[in-house]
N, C-alpha and C positions, 0 to 999 in steps of 0.2 A: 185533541183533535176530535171531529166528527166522528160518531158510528159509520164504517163503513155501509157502502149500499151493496157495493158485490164485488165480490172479488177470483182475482186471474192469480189460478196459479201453472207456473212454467217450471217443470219438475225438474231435475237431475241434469242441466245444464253441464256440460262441460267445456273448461275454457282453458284456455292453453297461453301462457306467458305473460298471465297478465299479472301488474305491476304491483309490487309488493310492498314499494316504499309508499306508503301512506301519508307523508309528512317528513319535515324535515329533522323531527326527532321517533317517530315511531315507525316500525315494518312489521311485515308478517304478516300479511293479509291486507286487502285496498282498502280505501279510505270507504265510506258512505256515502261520502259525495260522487263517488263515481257510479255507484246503482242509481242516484238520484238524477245523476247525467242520463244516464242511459233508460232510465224511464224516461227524460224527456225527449230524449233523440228516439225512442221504441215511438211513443204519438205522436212527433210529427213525421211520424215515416210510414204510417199505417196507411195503406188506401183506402179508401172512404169506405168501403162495404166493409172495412174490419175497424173504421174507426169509433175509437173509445176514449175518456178523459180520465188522466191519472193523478191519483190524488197523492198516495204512499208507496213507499215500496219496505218490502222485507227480504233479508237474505238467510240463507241456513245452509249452512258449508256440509257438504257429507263426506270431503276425504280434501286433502289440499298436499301439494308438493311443491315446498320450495327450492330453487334451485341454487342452493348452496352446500358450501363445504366446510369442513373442520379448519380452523385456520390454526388450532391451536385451546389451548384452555379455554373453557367460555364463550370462545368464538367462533366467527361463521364469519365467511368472505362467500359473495354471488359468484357466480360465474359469468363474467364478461364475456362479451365479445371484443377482436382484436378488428380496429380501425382501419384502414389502407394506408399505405403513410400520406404524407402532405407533398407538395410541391417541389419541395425542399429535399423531398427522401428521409424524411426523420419522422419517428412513430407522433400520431399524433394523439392529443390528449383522447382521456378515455373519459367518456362521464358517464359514473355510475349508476346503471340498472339493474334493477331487485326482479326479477321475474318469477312468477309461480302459476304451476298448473292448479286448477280446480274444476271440483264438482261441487255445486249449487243448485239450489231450488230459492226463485223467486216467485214472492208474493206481494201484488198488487190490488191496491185499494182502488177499482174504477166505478164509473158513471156512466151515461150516454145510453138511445135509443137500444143501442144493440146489446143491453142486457136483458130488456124485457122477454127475446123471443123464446122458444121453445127447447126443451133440454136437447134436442139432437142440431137445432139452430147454433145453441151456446155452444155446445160440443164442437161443432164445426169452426168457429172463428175463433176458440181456445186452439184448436189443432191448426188453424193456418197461422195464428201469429206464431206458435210455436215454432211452425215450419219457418216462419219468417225472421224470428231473431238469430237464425241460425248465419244467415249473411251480415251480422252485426259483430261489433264489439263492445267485449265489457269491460273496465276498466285495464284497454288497451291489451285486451286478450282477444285472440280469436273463436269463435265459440264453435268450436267442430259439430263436424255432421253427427247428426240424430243415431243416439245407440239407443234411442229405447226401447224398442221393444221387449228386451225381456229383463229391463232394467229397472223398473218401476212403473210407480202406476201413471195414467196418462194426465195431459192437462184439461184445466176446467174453468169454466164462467159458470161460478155459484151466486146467485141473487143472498144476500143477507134476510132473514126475516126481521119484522119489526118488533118480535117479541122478547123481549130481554133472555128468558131462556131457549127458546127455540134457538135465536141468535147464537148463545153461547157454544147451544148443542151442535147445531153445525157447523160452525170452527173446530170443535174438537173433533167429529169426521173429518173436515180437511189436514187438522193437523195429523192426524194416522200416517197420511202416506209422506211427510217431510221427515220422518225418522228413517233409521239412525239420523241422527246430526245433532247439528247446533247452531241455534240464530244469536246474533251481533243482538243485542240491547242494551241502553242507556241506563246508567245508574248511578246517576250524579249523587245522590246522598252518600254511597258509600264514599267518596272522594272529601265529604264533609264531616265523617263519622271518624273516618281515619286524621283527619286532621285535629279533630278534637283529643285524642289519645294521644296524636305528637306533642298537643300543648300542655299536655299533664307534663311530659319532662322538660318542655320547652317553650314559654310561651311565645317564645319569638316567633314559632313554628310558620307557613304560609302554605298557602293552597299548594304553590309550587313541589314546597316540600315533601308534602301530601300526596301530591300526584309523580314525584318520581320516588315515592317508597313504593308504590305499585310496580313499580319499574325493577325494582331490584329482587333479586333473591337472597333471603335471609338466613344465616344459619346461627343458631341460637345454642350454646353446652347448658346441658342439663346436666342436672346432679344425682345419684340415687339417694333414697333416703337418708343413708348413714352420713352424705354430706364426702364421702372420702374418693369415692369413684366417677365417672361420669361420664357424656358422649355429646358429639356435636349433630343437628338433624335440623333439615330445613325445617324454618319455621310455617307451618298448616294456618291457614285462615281457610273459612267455609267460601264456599264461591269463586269463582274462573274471572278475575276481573282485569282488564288490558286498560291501560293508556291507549286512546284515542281522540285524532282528531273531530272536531265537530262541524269548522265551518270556519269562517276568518271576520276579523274585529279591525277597523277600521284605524291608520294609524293618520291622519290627517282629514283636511274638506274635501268636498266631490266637486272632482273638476267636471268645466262643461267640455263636449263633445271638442278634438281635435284641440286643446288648449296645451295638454302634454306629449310633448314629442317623443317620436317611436313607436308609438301605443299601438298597438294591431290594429283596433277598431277604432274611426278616427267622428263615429257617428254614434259613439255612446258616452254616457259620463262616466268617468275615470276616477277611481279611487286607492291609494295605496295601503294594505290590508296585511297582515297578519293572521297565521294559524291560529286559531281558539283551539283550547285541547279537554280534555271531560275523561271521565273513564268507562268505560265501558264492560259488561259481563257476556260472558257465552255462557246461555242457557237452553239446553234440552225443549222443546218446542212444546212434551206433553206436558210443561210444566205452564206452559201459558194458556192463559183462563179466554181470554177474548185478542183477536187483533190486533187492538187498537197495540197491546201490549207488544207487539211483534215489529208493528207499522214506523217505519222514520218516513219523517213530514223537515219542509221548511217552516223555518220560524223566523222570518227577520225582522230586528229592529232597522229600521233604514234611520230616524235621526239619530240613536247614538251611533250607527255606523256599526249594526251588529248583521251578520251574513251567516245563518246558524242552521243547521239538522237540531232537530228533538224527535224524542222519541218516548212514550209515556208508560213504559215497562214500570215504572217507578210508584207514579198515580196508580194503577191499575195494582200493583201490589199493594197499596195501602187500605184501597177501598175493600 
């Protein structure tokens, strides 16, 4: 992606029940796609004196509460809600929701007239949208009224410099006040790195395989030296790295508008798609050198039918 030009950040957000199921194989925090919704639902709902064009967004969790429970070994059941019964007088079915509180600080990559103006101009339309995402929802959470005041520091419209270090140094002031926490980043090679060590025992091995050993937790018996004693202890890899979704992969052609029945929208082209899934790392924020590394963007192929988030944590570490 492009160097940003300037960027919004909207600190310590707090949001209440929002959804946890991220896909139909992973939970535990919303998917990406849902901050990437909700940047676009944030610009087209700006009034024109706070309008701005958004390129990325980034998320950094500072505290999260899922709402579940011990169901037993290893496990964890939500907490539903109970339905009304049906017609009939019999319970009706229940379809399950993953809900979780949180606190977040979003950072957006924008554009437009109204970054130019003056630092107590920028300060003012950081502070209205702010006020303003508070009547929205984030991935189907409601975002409660404003505790900041003595919660953190406030929000901001920072113009990016054009000098490679200048640039850099001012990120690293913004990123001071996103800690404590931790931001979602992309790290597709580790998902390829781990696959190559499955095929030293296995050549059979596949991505798949690859990406639900991240999934599991491992416990490995070590031996002490003399070979006669020994103990079982999770197995430690460097790095916080989750299965995650990324975006959905197209499983047939794009039909034209109103061609397949049911469809909600009967005035767009319709295509039947699949989750794409990637792995993803939480990393510490002052560990990140520039934006770009923090920033998820769209990336689609439209002829193979690919509907994707990226995110260049990865690039930016190698450079």
């Amino acid at each position: 992606m492009n160097k940003a030009q300037t960027l919004l950040v909207l600190p310590r957000l707090r949001v209440q029940n929002a959804n946890a199921i991220s896909s139909p194989m992973t939970w535990g925090f919303p998917a990406m796609s849902a901050f990437v919704g909700f940047m676009h639902a944030l610009e087209r709902g700006l009034p024109d004196e706070l309008l701005l064009e958004f390129q990325s967004v980034g998320v950094i969790c500072h505290w999260h509460d899922i709402q579940s429970s011990s169901a037993g070994y290893n496990l964890q059941q939500f907490h539903l809600t109970r339905n009304p019964v049906g017609k009939d007088g019999k319970t009706a079915a229940i379809a399950e929701e993953g809900r979780m509180h949180l606190e977040i600080s979003l950072v957006f990559s924008v554009s437009g007239d109204n970054c130019s103006g003056s630092h107590n101009e920028r300060q003012a339309i950081a502070d209205d949208i702010y006020e303003f995402v508070h009547g929205m929802r984030i991935a189907g959470g409601s975002v409660l009224v404003d505790g900041r005041t003595d919660r953190g520091p406030a929000p901001s419209l920072t113009p990016m410099p054009d000098d490679s270090d200048e640039y850099e140094q001012t990120f690293q002031r913004l990123r001071r006040g996103l800690l404590p926490g931790f931001a979602l980043v992309l790290n597709e090679p580790a998902l390829h790195d781990r696959l190559a060590e499955l095929r030293e025992q296995n050549e059979a091995a596949s991505l798949l395989d690859a990406w639900l050993d991240f999934a599991r937790l491992h416990h490995d018996y070590r031996t002490d030296e003399s070979g006669d004693t020994g103990h079982w202890e999770i197995r430690s890899r460097p790095g916080w790295h989750v299965p995650i979704p990324v975006g959905y992969g197209a499983l047939g052609e794009l039909h034209a508008p109103g061609e397949v029945a049911n469809a909600r929208d009967t005035t767009t082209p319709f295509r039947f798609v699949e989750s794409l899934y990637s792995i993803g790392q939480w990393i510490s924020p002052h560990r990140l050198q520039r934006p770009e590394a923090l920033l998820w963007y769209i990336d689609n192929e439209l002829d193979p039918g690919s509907y994707r988030l990226n995110n260049d944590y990865a690039n930016q570490r190698q450079s």
